[in-house]
DSSP file (Angstrom, degrees, kcal/mol; ACC not computed):
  #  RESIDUE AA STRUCTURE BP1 BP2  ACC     N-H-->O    O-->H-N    N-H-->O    O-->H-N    TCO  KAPPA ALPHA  PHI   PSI    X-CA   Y-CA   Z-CA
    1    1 A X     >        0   0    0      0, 0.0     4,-1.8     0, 0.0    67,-0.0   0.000 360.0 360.0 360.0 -35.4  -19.9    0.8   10.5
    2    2 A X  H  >  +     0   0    0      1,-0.2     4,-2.9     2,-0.2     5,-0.4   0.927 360.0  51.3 -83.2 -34.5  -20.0    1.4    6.4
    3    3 A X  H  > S+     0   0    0      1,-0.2     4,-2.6     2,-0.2    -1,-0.2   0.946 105.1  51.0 -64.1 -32.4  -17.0    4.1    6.9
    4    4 A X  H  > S+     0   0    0      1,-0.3     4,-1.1     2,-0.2     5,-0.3   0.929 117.3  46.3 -82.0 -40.7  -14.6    1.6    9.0
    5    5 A X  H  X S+     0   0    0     -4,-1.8     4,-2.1     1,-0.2     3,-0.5   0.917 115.2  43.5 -72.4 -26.5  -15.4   -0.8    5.7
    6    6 A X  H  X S+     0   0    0     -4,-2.9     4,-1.6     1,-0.2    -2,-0.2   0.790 116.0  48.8 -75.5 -25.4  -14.8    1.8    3.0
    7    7 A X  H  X S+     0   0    0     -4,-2.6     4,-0.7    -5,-0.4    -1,-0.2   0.696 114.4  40.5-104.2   1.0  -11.9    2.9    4.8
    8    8 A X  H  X S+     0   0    0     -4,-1.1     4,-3.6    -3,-0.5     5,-0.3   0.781 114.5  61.4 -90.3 -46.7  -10.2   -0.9    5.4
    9    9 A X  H  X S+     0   0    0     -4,-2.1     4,-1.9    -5,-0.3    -2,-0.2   0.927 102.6  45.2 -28.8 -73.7  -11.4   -1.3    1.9
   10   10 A X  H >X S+     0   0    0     -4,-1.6     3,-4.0     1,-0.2     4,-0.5   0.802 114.4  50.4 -36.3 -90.0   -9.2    1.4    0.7
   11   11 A X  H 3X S+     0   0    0     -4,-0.7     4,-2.7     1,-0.3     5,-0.2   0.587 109.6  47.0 -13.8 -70.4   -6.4    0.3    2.5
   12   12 A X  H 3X S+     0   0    0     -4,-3.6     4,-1.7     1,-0.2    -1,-0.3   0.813 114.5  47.2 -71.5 -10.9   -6.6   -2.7    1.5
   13   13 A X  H XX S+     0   0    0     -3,-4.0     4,-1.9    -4,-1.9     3,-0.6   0.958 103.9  59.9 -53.6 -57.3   -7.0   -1.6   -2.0
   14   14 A X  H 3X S+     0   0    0     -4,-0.5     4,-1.6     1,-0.2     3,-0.4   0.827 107.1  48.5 -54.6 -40.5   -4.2    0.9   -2.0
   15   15 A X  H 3X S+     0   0    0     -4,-2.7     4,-0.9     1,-0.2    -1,-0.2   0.748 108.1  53.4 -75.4 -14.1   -1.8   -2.0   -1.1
   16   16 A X  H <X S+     0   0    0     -4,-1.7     4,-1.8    -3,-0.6    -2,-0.2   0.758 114.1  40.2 -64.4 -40.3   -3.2   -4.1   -3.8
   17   17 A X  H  X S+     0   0    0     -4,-1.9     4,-1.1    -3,-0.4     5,-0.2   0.992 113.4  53.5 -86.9 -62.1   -2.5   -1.0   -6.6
   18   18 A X  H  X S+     0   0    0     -4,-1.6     4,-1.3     2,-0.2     5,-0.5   0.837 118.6  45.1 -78.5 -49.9    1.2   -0.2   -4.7
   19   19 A X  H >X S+     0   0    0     -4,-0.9     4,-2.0     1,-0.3     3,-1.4   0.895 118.0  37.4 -38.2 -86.5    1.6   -4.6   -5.5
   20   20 A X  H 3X S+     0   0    0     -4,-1.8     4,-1.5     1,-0.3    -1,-0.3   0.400 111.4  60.8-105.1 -10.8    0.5   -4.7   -8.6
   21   21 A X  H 3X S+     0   0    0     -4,-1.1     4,-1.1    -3,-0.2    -1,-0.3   0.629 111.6  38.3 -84.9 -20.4    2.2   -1.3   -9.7
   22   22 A X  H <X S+     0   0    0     -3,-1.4     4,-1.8    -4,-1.3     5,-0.6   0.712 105.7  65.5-109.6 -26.9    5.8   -2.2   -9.0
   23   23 A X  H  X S+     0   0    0     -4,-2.0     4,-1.7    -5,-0.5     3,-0.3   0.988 104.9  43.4 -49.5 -67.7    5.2   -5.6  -10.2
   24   24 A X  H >X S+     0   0    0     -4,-1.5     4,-1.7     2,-0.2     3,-0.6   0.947 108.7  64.4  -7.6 -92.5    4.6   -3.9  -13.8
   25   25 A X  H 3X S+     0   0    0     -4,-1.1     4,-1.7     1,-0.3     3,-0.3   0.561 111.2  34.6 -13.4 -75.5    8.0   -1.5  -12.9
   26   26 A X  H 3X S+     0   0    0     -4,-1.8     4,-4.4    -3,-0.3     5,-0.3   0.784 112.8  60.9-115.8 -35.0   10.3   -4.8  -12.9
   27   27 A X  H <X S+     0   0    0     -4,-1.7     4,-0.9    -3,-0.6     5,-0.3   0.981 116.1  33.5 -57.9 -57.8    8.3   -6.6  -15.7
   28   28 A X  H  X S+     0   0    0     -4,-1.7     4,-0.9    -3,-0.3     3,-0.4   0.952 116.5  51.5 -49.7 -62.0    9.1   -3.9  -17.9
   29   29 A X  H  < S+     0   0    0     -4,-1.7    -1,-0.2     1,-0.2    -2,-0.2   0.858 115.8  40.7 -12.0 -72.1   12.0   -3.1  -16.8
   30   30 A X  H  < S+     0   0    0     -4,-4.4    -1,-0.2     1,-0.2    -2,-0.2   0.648 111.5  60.8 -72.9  -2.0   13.3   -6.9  -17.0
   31   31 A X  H  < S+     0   0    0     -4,-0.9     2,-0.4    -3,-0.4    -1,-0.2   0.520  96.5  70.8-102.9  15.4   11.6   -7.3  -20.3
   32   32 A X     <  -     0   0    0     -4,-0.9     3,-0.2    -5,-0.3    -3,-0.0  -0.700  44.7-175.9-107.7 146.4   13.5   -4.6  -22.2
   33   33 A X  S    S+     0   0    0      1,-0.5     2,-0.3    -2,-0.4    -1,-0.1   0.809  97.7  20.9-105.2 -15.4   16.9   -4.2  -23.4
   34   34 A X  S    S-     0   0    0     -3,-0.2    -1,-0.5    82,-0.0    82,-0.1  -0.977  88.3-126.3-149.4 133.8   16.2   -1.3  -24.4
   35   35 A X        -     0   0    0     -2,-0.3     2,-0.2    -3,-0.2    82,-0.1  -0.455  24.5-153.5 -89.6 145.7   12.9    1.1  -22.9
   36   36 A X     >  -     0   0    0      1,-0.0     4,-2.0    78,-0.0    79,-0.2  -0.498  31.2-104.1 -90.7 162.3   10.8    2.2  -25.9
   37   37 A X  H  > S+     0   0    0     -2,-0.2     4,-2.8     1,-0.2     5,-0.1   0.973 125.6  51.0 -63.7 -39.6    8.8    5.8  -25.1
   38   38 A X  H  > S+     0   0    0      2,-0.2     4,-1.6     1,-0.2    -1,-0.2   0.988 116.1  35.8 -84.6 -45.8    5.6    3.6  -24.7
   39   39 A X  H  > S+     0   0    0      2,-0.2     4,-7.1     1,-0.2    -1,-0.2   0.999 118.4  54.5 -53.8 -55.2    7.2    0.9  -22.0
   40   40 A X  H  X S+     0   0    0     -4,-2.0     4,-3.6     2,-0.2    -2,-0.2   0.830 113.2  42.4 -34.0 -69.9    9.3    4.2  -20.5
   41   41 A X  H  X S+     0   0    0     -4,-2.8     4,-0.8     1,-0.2     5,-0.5   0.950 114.5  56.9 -34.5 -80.3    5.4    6.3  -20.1
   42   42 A X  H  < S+     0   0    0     -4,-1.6     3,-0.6     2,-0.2    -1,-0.2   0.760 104.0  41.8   1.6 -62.5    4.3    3.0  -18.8
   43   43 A X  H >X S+     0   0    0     -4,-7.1     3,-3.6     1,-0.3     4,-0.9   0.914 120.3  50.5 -82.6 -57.9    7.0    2.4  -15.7
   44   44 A X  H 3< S+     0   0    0     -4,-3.6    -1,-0.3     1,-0.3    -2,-0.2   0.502 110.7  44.8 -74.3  30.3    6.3    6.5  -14.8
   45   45 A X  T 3X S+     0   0    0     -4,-0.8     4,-0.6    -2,-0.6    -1,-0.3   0.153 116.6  48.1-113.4   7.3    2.6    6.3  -14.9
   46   46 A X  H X> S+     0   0    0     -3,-3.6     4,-2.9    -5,-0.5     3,-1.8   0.857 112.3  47.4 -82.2 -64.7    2.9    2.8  -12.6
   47   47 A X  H 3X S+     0   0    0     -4,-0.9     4,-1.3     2,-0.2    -1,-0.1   0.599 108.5  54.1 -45.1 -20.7    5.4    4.6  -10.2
   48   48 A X  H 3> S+     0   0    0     -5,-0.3     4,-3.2     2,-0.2    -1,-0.2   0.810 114.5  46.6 -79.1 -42.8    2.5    7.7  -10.2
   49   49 A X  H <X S+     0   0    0     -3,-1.8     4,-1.6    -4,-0.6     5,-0.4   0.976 111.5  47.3 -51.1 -69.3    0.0    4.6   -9.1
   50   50 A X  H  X S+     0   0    0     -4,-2.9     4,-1.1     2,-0.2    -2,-0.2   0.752 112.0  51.9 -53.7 -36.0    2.3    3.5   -6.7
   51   51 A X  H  X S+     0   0    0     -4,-1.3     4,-2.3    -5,-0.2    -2,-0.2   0.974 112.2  45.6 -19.4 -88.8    2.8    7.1   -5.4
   52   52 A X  H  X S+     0   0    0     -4,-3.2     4,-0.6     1,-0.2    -2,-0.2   0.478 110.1  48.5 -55.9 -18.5   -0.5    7.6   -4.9
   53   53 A X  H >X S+     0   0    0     -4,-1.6     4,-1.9    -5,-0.2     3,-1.2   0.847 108.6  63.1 -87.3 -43.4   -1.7    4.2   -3.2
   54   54 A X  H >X S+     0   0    0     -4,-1.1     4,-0.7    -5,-0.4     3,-0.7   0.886  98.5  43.8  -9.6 -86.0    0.9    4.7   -1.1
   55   55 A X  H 3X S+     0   0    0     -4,-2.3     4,-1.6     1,-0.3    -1,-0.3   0.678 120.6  54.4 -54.4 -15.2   -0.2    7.8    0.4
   56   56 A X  H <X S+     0   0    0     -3,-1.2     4,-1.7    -4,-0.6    -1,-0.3   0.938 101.4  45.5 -47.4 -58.6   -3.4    5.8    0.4
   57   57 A X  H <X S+     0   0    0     -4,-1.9     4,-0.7    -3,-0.7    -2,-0.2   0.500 118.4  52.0 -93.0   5.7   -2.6    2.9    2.1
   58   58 A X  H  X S+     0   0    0     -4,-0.7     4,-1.5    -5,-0.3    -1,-0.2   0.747 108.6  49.3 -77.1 -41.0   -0.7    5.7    4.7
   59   59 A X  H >X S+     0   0    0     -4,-1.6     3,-1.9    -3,-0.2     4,-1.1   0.994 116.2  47.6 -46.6 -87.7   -4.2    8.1    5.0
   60   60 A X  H >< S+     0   0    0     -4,-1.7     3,-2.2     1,-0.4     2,-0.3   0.494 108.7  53.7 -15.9-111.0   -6.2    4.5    5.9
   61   61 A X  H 3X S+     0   0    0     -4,-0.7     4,-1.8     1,-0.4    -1,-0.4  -0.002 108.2  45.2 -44.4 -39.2   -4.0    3.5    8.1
   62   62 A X  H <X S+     0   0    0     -3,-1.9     4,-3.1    -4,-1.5    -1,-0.4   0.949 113.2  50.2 -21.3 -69.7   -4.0    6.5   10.2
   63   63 A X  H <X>S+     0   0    0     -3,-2.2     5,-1.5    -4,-1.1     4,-0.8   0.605 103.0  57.9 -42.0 -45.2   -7.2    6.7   10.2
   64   64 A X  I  4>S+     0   0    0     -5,-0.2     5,-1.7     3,-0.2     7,-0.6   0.961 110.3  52.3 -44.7 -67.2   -7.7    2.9   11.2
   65   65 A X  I  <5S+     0   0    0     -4,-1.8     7,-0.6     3,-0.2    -2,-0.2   0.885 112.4  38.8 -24.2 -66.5   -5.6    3.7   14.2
   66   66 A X  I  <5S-     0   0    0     -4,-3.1     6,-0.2     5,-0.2    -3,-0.2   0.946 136.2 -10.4 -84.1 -48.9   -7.3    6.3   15.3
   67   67 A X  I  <5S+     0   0    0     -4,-0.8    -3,-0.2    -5,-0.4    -2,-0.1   0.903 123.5  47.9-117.8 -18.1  -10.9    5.7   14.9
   68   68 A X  I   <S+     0   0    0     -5,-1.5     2,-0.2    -4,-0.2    -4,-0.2   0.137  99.0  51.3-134.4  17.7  -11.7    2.8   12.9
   69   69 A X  S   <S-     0   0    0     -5,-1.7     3,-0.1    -4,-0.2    -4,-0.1  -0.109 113.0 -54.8-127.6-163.5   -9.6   -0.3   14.1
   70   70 A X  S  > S-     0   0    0      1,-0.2     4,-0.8    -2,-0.2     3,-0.2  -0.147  97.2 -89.8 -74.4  15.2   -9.3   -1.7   17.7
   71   71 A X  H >>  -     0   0    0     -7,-0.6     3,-3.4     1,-0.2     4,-0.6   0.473  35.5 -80.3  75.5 129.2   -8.3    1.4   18.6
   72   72 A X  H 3> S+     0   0    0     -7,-0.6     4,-3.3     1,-0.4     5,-0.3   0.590 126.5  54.1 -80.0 -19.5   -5.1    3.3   18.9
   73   73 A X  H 3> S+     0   0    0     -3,-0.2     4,-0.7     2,-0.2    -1,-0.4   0.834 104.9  54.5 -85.6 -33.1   -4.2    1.7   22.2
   74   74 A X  H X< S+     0   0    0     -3,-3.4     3,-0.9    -4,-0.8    -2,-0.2   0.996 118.6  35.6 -49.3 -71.7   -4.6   -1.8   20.7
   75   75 A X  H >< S+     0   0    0     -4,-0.6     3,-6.1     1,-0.2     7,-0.3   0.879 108.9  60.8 -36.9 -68.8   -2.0   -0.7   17.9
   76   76 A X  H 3< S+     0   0    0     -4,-3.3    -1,-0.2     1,-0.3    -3,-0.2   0.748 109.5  52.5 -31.7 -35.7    0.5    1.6   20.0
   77   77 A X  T << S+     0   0    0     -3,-0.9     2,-0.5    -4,-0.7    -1,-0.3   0.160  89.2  64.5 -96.5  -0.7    1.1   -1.5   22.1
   78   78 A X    <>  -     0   0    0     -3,-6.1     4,-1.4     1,-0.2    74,-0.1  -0.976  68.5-139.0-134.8 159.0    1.9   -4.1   20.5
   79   79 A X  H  > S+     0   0    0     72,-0.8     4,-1.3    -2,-0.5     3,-0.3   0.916  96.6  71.3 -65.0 -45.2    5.5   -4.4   18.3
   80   80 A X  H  > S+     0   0    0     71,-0.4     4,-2.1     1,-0.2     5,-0.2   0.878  99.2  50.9 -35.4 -69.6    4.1   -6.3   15.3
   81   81 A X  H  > S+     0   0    0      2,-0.3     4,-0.8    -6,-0.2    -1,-0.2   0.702 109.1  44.0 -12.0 -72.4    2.4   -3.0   14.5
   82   82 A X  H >X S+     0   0    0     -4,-1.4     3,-3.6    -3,-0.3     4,-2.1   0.971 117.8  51.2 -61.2 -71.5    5.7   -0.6   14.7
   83   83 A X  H 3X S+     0   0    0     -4,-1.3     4,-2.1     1,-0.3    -2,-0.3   0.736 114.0  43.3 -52.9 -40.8    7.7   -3.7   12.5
   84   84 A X  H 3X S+     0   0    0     -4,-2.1     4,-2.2    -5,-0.3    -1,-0.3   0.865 115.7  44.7 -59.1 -34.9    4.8   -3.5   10.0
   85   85 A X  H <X S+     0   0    0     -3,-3.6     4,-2.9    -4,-0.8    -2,-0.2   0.872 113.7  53.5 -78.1 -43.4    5.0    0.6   10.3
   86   86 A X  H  X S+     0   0    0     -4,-2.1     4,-6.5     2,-0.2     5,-0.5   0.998 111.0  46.4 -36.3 -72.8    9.2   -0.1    9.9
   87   87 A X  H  X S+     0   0    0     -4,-2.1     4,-4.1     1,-0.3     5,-0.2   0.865 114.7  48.1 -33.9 -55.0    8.5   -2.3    6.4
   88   88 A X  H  X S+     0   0    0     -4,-2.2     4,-1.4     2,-0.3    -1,-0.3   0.795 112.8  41.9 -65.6 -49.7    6.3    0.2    5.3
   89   89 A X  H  X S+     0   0    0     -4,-2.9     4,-2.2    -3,-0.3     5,-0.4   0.885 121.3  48.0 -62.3 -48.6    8.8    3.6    6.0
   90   90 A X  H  X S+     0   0    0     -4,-6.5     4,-1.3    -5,-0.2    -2,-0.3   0.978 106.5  55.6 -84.4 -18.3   11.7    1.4    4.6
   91   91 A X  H  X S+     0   0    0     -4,-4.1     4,-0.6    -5,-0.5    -2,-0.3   0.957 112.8  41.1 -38.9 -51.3    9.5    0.5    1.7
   92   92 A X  H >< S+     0   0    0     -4,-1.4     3,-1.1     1,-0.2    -2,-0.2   0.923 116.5  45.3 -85.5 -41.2    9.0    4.2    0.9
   93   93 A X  H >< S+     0   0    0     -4,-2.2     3,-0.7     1,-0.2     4,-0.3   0.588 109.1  60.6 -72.7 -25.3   12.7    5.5    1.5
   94   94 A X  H 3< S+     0   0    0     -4,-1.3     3,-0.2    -5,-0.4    -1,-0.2   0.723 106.6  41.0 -88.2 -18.7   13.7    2.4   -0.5
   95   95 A X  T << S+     0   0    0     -3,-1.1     4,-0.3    -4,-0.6    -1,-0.3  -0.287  85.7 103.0-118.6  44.4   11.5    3.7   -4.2
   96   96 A X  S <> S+     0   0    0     -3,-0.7     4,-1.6     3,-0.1    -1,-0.2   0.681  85.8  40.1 -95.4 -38.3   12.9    7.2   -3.2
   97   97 A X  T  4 S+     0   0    0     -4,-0.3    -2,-0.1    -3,-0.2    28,-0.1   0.467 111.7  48.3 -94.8  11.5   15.3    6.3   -6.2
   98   98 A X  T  > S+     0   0    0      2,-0.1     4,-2.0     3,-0.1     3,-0.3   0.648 114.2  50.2-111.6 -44.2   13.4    4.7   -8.7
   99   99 A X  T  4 S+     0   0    0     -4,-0.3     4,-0.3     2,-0.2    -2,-0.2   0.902 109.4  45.7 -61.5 -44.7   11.0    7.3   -8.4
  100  100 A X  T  X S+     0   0    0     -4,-1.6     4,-0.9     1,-0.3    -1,-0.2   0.610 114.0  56.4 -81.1  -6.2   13.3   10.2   -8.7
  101  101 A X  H  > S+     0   0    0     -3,-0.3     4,-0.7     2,-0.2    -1,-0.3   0.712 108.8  42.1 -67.6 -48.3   14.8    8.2  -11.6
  102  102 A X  H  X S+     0   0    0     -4,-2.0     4,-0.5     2,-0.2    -2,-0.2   0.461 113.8  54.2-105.3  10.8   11.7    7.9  -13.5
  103  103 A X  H >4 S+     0   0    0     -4,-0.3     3,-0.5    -5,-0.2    -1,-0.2   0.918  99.8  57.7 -74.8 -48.2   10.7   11.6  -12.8
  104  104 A X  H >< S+     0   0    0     -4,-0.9     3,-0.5     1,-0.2     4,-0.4   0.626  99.9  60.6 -82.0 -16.0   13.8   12.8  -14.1
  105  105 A X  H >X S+     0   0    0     -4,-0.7     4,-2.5     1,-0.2     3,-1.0   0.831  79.2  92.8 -59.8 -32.3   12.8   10.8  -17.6
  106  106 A X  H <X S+     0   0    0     -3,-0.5     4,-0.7    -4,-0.5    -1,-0.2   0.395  78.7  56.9 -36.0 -26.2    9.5   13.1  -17.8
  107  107 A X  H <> S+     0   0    0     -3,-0.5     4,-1.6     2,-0.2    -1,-0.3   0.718 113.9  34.6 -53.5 -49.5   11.4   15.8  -20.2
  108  108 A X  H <4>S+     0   0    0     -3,-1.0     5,-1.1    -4,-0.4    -2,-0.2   0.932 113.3  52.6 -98.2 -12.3   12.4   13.8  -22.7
  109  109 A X  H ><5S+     0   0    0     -4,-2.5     3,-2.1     3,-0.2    -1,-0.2   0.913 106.5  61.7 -59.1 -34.4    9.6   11.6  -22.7
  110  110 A X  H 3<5S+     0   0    0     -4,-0.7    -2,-0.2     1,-0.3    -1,-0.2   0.896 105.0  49.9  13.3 -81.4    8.0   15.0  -23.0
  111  111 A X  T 3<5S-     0   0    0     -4,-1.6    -1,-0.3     2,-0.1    -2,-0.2   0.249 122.4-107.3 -48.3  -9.0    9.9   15.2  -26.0
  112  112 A X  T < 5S+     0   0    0     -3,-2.1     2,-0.3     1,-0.2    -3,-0.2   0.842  77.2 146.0  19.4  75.3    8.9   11.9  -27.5
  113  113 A X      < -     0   0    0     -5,-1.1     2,-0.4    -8,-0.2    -1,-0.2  -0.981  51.2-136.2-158.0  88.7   12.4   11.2  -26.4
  114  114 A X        -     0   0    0     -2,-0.3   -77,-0.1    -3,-0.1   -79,-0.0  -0.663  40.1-110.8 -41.2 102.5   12.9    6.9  -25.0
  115  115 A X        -     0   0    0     -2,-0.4     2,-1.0   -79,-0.2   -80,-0.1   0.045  26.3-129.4 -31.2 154.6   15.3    7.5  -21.6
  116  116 A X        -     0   0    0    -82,-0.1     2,-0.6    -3,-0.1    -1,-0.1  -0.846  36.6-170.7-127.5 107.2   18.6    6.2  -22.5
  117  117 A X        -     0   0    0     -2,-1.0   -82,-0.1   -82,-0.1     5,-0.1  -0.729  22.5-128.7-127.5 115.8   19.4    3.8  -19.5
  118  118 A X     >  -     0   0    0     -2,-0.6     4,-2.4     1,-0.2    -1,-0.0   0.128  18.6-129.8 -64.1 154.6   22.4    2.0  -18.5
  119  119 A X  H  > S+     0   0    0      1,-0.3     4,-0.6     2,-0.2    -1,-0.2   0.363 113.9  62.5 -83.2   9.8   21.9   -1.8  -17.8
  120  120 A X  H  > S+     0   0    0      2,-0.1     4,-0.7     3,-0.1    -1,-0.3   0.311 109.3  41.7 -95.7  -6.2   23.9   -1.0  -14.5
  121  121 A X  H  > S+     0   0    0      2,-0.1     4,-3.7     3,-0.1     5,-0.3   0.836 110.4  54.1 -87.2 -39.6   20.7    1.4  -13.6
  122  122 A X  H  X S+     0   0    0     -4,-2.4     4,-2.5     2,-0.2     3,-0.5   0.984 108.4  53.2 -75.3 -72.7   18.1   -0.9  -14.8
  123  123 A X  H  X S+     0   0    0     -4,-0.6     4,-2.7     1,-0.2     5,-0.2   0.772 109.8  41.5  -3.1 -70.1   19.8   -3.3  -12.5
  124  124 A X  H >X S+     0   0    0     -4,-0.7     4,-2.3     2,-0.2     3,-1.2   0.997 117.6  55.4 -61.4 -58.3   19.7   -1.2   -9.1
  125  125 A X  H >X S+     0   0    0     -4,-3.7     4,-2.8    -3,-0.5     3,-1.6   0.967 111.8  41.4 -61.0 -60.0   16.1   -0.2  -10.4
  126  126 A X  H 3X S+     0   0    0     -4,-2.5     4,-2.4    -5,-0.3    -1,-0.3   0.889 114.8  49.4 -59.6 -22.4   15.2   -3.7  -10.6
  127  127 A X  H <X S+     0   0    0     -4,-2.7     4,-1.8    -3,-1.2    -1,-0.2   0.795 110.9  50.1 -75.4 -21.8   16.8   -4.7   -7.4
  128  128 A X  H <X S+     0   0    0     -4,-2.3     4,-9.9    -3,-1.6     5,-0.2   0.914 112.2  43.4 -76.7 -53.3   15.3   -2.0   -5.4
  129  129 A X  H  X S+     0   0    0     -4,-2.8     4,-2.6    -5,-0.4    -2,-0.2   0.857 109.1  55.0 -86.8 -11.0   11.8   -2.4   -6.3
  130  130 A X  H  X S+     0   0    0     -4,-2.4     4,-0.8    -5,-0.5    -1,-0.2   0.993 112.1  50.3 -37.1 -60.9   12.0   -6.3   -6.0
  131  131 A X  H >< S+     0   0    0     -4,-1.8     3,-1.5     2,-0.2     5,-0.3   0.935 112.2  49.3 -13.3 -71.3   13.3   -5.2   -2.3
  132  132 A X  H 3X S+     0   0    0     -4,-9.9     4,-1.9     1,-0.3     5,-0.2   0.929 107.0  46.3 -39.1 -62.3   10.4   -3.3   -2.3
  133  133 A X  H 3X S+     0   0    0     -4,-2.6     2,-0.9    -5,-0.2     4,-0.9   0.778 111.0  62.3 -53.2 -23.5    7.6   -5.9   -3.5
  134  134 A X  H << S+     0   0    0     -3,-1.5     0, 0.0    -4,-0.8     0, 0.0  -0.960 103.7  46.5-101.6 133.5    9.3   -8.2   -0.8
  135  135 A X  H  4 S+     0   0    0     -2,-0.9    -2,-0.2     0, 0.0    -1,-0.2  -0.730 106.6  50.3 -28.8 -32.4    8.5   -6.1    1.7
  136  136 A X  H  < S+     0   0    0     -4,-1.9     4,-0.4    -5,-0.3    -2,-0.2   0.558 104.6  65.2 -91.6  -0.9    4.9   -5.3    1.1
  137  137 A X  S  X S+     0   0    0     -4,-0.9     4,-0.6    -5,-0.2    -1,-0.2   0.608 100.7  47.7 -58.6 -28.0    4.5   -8.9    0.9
  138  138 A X  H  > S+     0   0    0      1,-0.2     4,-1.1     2,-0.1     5,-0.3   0.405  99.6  70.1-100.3   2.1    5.4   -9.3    4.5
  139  139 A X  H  > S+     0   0    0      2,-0.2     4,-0.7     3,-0.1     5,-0.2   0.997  89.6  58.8 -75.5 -42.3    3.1   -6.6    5.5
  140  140 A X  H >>>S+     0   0    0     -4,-0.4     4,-4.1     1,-0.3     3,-0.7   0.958 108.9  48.5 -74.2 -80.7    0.1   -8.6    4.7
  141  141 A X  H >X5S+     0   0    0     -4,-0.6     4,-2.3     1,-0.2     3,-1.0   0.982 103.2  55.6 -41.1 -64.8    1.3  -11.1    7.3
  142  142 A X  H 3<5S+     0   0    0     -4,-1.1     4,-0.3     1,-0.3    -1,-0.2   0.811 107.8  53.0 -59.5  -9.8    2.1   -8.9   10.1
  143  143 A X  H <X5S+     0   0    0     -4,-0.7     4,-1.8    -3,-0.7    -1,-0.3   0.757 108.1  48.7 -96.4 -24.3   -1.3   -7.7    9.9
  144  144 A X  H <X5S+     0   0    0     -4,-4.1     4,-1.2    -3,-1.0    -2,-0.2   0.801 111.9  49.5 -89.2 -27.0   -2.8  -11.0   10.1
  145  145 A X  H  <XS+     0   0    0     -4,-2.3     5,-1.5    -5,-0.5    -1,-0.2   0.512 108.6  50.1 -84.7  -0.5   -0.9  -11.7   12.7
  146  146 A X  H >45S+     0   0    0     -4,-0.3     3,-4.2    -3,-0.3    -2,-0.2   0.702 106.0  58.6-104.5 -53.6   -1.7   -8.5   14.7
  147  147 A X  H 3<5S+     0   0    0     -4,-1.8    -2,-0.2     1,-0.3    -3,-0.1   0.910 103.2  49.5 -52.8 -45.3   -5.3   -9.2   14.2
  148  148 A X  T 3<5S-     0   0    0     -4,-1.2    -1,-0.3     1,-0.1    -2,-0.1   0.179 120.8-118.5 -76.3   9.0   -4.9  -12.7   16.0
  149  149 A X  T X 5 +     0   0    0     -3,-4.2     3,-1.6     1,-0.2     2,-0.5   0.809  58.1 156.9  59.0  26.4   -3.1  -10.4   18.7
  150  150 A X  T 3 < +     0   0    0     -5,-1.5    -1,-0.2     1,-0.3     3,-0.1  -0.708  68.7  33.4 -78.7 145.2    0.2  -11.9   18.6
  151  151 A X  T 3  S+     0   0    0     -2,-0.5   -72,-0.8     1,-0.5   -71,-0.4   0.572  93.6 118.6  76.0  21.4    2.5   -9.1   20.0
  152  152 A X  S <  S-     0   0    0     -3,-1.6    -1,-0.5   -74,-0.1     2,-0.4  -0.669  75.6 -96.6 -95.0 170.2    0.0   -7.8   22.2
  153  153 A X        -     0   0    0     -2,-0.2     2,-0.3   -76,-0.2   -76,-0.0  -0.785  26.2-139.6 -40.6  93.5    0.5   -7.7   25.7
  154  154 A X              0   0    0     -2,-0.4    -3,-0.0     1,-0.2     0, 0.0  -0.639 360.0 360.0-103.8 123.6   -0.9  -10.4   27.5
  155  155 A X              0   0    0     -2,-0.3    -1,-0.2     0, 0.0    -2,-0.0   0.466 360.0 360.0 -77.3 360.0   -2.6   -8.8   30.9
């Protein structure tokens, strides 16, 4: 009983840190005209946050499934589930360029070196990970609505 709460805990933690870490990303983002080294560090140690809860709130969530939820048969079965599992996969394909974007600053910040980034990049960046945050907003929902067994099967 205390692992199935440490491990929804996590979960739900890790989607709280993945929130609140691309929220940051687009504040900075939108509040610069130009990234200083210390905002620049900033947005790649959020995006390292955001990384890592990910693969958090992806671990849980396995893990829910399989032992520590309603059971995999609950899940497998109903469509809310897979559309929550959708958000999530295009959520992660979707900071596949923001990430490799703020990786690729890591040498010259290195360097103590500011990224020099057009305001047609900063743009796409911001547009993507808004995308993003509106999507992990609707996860929240499809899980509440999964709990109440909407999209299950009615025998």
């Amino acid at each position: 009983m205390l692992v199935s709460a440490v491990v929804a805990y996590l979960h739900y933690l890790g989607l709280m840190l993945s929130f609140g870490a691309l929220v940051l990303e687009v504040f900075i983002l939108n509040s610069q005209k130009e990234l200083s080294l210390n905002e620049a560090w900033k947005i790649v140690i959020a995006d390292t946050v955001y990384g890592i809860s990910a693969v958090m709130i992806l671990a849980t969530g396995v893990l829910r499934v399989l032992y520590y939820g309603k059971g995999s048969e609950y899940y497998l079965n109903n469509p809310v589930f897979y559309t929550k599992v959708a958000i999530f996969l295009l959520v992660g394909g979707l900071s596949l360029y923001p990430t490799v974007s703020f990786i690729s600053w890591v040498p010259a910040l290195q360097k103590g070196t500011a990224p020099k980034v057009e305001s047609s990049q900063v743009n796409r960046l911001i547009w993507l990970i808004r995308t993003e945050i509106a999507g992990f907003a609707l996860i929240p929902l499809l899980a509440a609505l999964m709990a109440r067994g909407i999209g299950y099967p009615i025998s």
